[in-house]
N, C-alpha and C positions, 0 to 999 in steps of 0.2 A: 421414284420407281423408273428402271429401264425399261422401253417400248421395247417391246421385237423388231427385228431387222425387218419384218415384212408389213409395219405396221402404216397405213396411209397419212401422207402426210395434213395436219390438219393447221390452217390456217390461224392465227390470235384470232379470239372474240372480237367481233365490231358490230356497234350498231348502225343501223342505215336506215335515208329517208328517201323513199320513192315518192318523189313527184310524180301526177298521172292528172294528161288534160284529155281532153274530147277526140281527136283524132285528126289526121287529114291523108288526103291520098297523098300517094307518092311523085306526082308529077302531075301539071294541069292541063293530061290530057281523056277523052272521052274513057278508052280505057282502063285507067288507074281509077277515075271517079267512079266509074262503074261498079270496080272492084271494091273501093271504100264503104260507096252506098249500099252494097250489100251485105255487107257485114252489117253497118248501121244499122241499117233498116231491118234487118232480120231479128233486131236484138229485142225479146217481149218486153223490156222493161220500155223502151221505146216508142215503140207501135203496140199497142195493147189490144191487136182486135187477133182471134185465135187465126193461127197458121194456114190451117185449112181455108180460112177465107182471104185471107191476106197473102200470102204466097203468090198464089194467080195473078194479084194486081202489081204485087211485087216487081213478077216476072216478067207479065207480059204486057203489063205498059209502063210503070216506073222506070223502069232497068234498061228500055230502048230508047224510051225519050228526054227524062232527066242529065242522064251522062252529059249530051255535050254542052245542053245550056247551063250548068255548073261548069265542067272544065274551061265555057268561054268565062264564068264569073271568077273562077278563080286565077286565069289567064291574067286578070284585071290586077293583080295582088300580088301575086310570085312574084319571090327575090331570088338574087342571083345564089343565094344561099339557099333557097328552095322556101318550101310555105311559110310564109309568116308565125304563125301557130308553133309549128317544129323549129324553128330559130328564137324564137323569144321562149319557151321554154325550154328550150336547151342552155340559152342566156342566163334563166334564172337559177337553174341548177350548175350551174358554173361557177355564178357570183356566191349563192347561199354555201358553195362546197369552200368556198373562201374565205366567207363570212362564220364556217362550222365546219373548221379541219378534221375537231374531234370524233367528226362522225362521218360516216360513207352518204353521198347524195347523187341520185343517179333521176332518172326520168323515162316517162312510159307514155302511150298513147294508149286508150282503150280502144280503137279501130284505128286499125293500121300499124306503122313503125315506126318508133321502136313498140314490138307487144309486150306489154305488161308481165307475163308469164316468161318472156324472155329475159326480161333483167330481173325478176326474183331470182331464177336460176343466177345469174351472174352475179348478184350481191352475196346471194347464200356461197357460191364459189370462192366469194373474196374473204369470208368467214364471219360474214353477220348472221348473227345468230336471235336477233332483234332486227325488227323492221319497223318503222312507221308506215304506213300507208299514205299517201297526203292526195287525195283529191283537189286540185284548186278550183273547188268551186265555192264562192263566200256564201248560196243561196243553197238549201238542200233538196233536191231531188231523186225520185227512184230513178229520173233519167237520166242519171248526171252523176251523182254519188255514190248513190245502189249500185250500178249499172259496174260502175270500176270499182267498189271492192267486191263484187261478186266475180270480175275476172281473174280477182287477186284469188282469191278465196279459190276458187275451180285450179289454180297453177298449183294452188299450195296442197290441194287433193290428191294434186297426182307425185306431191313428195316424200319419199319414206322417210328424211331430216326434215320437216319443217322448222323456219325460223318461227321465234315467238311473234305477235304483230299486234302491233296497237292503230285504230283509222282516226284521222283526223276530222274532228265535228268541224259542221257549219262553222263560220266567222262573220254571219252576217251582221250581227249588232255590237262584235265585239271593238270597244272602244281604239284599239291598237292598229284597225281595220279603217274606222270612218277619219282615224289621224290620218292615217293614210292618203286616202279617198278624199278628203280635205285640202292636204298638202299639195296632191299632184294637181286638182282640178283650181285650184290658187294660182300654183306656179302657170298650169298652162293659160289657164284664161290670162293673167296679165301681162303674158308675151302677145298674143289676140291684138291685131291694128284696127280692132273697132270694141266697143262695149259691147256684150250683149243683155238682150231685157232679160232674160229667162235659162236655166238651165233646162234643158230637157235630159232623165236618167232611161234611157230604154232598155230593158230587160231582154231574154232571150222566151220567148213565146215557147206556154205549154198548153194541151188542150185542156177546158176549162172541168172535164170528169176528173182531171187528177186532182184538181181543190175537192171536189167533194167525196173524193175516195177517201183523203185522208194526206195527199203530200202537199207540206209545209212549205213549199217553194213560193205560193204566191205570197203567205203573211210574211214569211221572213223577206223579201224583197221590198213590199211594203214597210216593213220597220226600218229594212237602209235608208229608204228615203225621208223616212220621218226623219230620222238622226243626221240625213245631208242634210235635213232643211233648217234642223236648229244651227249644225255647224258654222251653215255655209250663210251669205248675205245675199245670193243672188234668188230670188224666188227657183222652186226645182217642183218640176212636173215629170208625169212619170208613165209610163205607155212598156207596150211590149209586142215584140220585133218576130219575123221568122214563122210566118204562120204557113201551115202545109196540109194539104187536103179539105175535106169540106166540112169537119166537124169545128163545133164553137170553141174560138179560143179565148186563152186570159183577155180582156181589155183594160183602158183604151190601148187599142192598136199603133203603132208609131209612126208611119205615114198619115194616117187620120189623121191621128195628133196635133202633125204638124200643120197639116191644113187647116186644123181647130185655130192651132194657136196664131196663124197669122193674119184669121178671120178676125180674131178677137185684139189684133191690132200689134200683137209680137214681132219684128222686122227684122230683129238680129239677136241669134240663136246657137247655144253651145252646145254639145251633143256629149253626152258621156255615155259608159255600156258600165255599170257596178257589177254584173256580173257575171262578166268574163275577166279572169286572171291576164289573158294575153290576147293580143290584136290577132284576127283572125277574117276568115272568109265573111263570117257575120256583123264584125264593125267596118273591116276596111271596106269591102265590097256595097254590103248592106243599107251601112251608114250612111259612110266618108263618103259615099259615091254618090248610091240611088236616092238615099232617103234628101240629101243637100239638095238633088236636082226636084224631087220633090217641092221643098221647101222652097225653092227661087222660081221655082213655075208657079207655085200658091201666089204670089206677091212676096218673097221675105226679100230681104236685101244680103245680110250677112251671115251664114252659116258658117261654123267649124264644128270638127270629130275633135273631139278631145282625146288621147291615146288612154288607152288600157295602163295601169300601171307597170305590169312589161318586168325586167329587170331593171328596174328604177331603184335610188336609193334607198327611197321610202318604202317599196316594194320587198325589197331582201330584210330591213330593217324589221316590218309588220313578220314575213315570212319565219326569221328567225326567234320572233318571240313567240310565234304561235308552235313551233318543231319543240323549241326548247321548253316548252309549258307542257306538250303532251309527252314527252321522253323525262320527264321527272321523276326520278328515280332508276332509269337506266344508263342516267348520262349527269353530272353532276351540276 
């Protein structure tokens, strides 16, 4: 059939996987964090106390005093390529588009840049007509999972072509996942110029209403570690990080923790985070920094952060079997 001469041109069919992490501001100063934080923190799936009561505190003390003691933490972290977080996912969506020519692989931030809503437009531009959604988060949360396909879900509201879209489930127990988490934490502890007694696995801290509401984020973090501890030979304890305001959170806490563990005679200690895809404000900072100094003031002797899997081998490897399992059937 001939088009008409005034017919738009439309691009081949393609599928595409949108990678989509946590966010970060744009530069690590007061201002950008400010900005960051507030989108954050405004988001319900996040902060779950109603508007009306939370706004107030938002505004008028979160919003002027938070800013700068984050931009000085993130000060601590920023590369010359700008935030950690935005560099190693930009990293892995680089390596995995080379690892999987066949298909279009692009990346988003849910707070902040690049927005998610931004590059659906752009892939749908480029003629995907199919999308994955991929959240990297291996643990599932509505503050974490929900949260970015619900911004995917509001861009594609406002499309009169929507692409078709399939979201990518949790990978917290999937076998493909603790090879992984095996591999890297192998490789790196045996470069390490000391043994250590203990893995410690610290998680990213949620308040403790969201276990009994119904989100599976604690027990699936819980099951990683059961399957590090058959994998792996080093004993692995497990704690969780990033606690904020004054309501009860997940425990044990990861500073505690480590004061636990080197009362109870631990001296030298590996630090891994299972559930962040990429090194960020919360292990570099968090970790590698505050938590180590923790540790060597308790009494420990030898601390190391162990990296995030990152764009790693094993990293794109686990990545591409998990893209090419949910696109079955639209990709061969």
């Amino acid at each position: 059939m001939t088009l008409p001469a005034d017919h738009p041109v439309i691009p081949a069919p393609k599928v595409g996987v949108l990678l989509i992490n946590l966010g970060t501001p744009d530069a690590p100063d007061a201002r950008s964090v400010r900005r960051y934080l507030a989108e954050f923190l405004s988001d319900p799936r996040v902060v779950e106390i109603p508007k009306i009561v939370w706004q107030p505190i938002l505004h008028g003390v979160i919003l002027t005093t938070r800013p700068k003691k984050s931009a000085h933490a993130y000060q601590q972290v920023w590369t010359p390529e700008g935030s950690p977080l935005a560099v190693h996912t930009r990293a892995i969506s680089q390596a995995l588009q080379q690892a999987m020519p066949h298909v279009v692989v692009d990346w988003a931030m849910r707070y902040g840049n690049p927005a998610i809503a931004e590059k659906l437009a752009a892939m749908k531009a480029q003629g995907c007509d199919r999308v994955l959604l991929a959240p990297l988060y291996p643990q599932y949360s509505g503050a974490t999972t929900a949260t970015a396909n619900d911004a995917a879900f509001a861009a594609l509201a406002a499309m009169r072509w929507q692409p078709a879209v399939r979201t990518l489930p949790p990978y917290h127990d999937d076998p493909a996942y603790i090879a992984a988490l095996k591999t890297s934490i192998d490789a790196n502890v045996a470069a390490l110029d000391f043994v250590p007694d203990a893995l410690l696995a610290s998680f990213h801290g949620m308040p403790e209403r969201t276990l009994h509401l119904g989100d599976p984020y604690h027990c699936q973090s819980v099951k990683t570690v059961r399957l590090l501890r058959e994998a792996l030979t080093l004993p692995v304890h497990m704690s969780f990080q990033s606690r904020f305001g004054r309501a009860k959170w997940l425990e044990p806490e990861t500073e505690a923790t480590l004061a636990k563990l080197v009362q109870e005679g631990v001296r030298n200690i590996a630090v891994v985070t299972p559930g962040f895809a990429a090194d960020c404000l919360e292990t570099l900072e968090e970790i590698a920094l505050r938590a180590k100094e923790v540790f060597l003031r308790q009494g420990g002797e030898n601390f190391a952060y162990l990296p995030c899997l990152n764009a790693s081998a094993e990293a794109i490897t686990l990545y591409q079997r998990l893209m090419s399992r949910e696109l079955s059937g639209w990709i061969d």
